[in-house]
C-alpha positions in Angstrom: 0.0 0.0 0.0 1.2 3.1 -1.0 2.2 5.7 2.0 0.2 8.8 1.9 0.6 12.3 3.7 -2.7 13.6 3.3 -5.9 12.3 1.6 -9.8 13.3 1.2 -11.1 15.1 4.5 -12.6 12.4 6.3 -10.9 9.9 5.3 -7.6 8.1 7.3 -4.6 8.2 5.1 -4.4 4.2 5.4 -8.2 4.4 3.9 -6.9 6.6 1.2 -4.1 4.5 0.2 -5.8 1.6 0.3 -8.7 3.4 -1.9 -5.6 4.8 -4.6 -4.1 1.2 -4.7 -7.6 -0.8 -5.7 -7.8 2.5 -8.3 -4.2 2.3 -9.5 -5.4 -1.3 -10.7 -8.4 -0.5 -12.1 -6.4 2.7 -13.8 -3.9 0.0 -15.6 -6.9 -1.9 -16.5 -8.5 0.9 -18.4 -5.5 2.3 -19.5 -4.9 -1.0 -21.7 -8.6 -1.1 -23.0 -8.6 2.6 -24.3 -5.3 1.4 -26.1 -6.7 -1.7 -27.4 -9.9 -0.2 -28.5 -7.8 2.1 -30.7 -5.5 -0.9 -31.9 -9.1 -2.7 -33.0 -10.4 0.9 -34.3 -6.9 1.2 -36.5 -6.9 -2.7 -37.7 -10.3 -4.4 -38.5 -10.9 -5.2 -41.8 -13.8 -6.9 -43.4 -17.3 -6.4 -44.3 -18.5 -5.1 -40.7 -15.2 -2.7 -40.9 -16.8 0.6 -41.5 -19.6 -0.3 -38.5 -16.7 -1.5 -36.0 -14.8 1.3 -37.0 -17.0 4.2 -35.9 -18.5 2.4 -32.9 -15.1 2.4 -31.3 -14.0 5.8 -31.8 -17.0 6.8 -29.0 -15.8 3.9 -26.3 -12.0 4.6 -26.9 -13.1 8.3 -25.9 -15.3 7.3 -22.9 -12.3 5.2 -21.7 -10.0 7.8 -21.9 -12.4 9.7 -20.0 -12.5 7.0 -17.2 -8.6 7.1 -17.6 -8.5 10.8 -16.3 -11.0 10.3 -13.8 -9.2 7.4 -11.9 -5.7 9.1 -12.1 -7.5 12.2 -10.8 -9.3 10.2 -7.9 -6.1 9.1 -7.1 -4.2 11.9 -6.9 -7.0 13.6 -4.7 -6.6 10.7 -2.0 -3.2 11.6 -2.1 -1.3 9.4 -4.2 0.4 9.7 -7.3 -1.3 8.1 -10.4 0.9 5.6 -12.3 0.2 5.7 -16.3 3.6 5.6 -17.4 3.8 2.3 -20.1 5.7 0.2 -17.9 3.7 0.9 -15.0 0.9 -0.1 -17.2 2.1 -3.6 -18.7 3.0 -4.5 -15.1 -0.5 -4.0 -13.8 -2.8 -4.7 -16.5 -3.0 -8.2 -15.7 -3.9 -9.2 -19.1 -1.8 -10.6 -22.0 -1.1 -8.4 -24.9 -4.1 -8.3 -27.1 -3.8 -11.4 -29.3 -5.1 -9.8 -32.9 -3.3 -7.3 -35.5 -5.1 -7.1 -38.6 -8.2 -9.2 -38.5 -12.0 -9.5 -39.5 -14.2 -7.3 -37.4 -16.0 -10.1 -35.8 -13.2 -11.9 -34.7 -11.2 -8.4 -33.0 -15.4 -8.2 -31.3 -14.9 -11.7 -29.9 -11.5 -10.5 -28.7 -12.6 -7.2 -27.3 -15.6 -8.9 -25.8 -13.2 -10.9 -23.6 -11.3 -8.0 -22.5 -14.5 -5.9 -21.6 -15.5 -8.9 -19.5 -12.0 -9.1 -17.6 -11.8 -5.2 -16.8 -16.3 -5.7 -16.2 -15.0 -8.0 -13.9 -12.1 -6.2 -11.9 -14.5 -3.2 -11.7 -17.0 -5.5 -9.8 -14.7 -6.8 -7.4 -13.1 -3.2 -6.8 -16.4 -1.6 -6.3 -17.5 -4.4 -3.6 -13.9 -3.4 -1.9 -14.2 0.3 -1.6 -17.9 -0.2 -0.2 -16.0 -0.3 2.9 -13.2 2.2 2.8 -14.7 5.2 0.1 -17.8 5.2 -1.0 -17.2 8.4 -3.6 -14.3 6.2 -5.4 -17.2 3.7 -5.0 -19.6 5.9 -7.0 -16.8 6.8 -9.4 -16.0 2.6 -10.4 -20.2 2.2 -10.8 -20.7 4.8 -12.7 -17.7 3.6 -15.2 -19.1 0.5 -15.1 -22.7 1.4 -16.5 -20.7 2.9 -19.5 -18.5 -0.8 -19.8 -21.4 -2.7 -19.8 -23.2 -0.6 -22.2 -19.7 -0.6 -24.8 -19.8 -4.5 -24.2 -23.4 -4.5 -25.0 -22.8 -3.2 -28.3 -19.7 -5.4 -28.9 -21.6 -8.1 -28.0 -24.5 -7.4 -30.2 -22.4 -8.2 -33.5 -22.2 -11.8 -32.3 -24.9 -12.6 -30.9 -28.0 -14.6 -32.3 -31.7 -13.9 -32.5 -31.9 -16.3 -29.3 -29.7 -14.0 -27.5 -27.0 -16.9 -27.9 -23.1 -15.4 -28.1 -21.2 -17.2 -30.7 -17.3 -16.9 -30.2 -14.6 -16.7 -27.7 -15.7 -19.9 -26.1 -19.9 -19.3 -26.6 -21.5 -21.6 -28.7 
């Protein structure tokens, strides 16, 4: 845990820290998304290219949105944001995004699985700061109605009329 001298008012310093350091993860996290979502934006091919294309341009934007928010957060509890690129790789937790140039539906596959892994960290980092901040709480929920929603419309180019997902280990 990363030693603070100050942090919000109201707050301990060892509840700020501990606040910054489930942030600093979740900052990684999204830092590699907004990336990957330009890679995808930049190489998808295909058919579906011009579709794909111009839906990621909005969620690359809203994620570097959620990018400065975090590192901002962060900084106000007292600690100092970590987005340089090796800081990055060594907290993302996730392998280097498997596809260069490729069909659109196979980058959506791809990108569905890494919405669901940062979906996921988001979860478990919002049940953790129910107990030590609820505004960095508020912050992680409200980023993850927007990474639900950008999953959503990933996932709608490969999914069935049944609502069955086809892909990345679905059906």
């Amino acid at each position: 845990m990363a030693k603070t001298k100050f942090t919000a008012p109201g707050m301990s310093t060892n509840e700020g820290a501990a606040a910054a350091d489930l942030l600093q993860d979740r900052l990684a996290a999204l830092t590699d998304l907004q990336l990957t979502l330009k890679h995808v934006h930049w190489n998808v091919v295909g058919p579906h290219f011009i579709a794909v294309h111009l839906m990621l341009d909005p969620q690359a934007k809203g994620v570097r949105k959620m990018v400065d928010e975090t590192a901002e957060r962060i900084a106000t509890l007292g600690s100092s944001p970590k987005g340089t690129p090796g800081e990055v790789v060594a907290g993302r937790g996730e392998d280097d995004y498997p596809l260069g140039r490729a069909d659109a539906l196979e980058h959506l596959v791809q990108l569905d699985r890494r919405y669901s892994a940062v979906i996921s960290g988001h979860r478990q980092a919002m049940h953790k700061l129910e107990d030590i901040d609820l505004v960095s709480q508020d912050l992680v929920i409200q980023q993850l109605e927007k990474l639900e929603q950008f999953q959503w419309f990933v996932r709608a180019h490969h999914e069935d009329p049944s609502g069955a997902l086809h892909g990345n280990g679905h059906k």
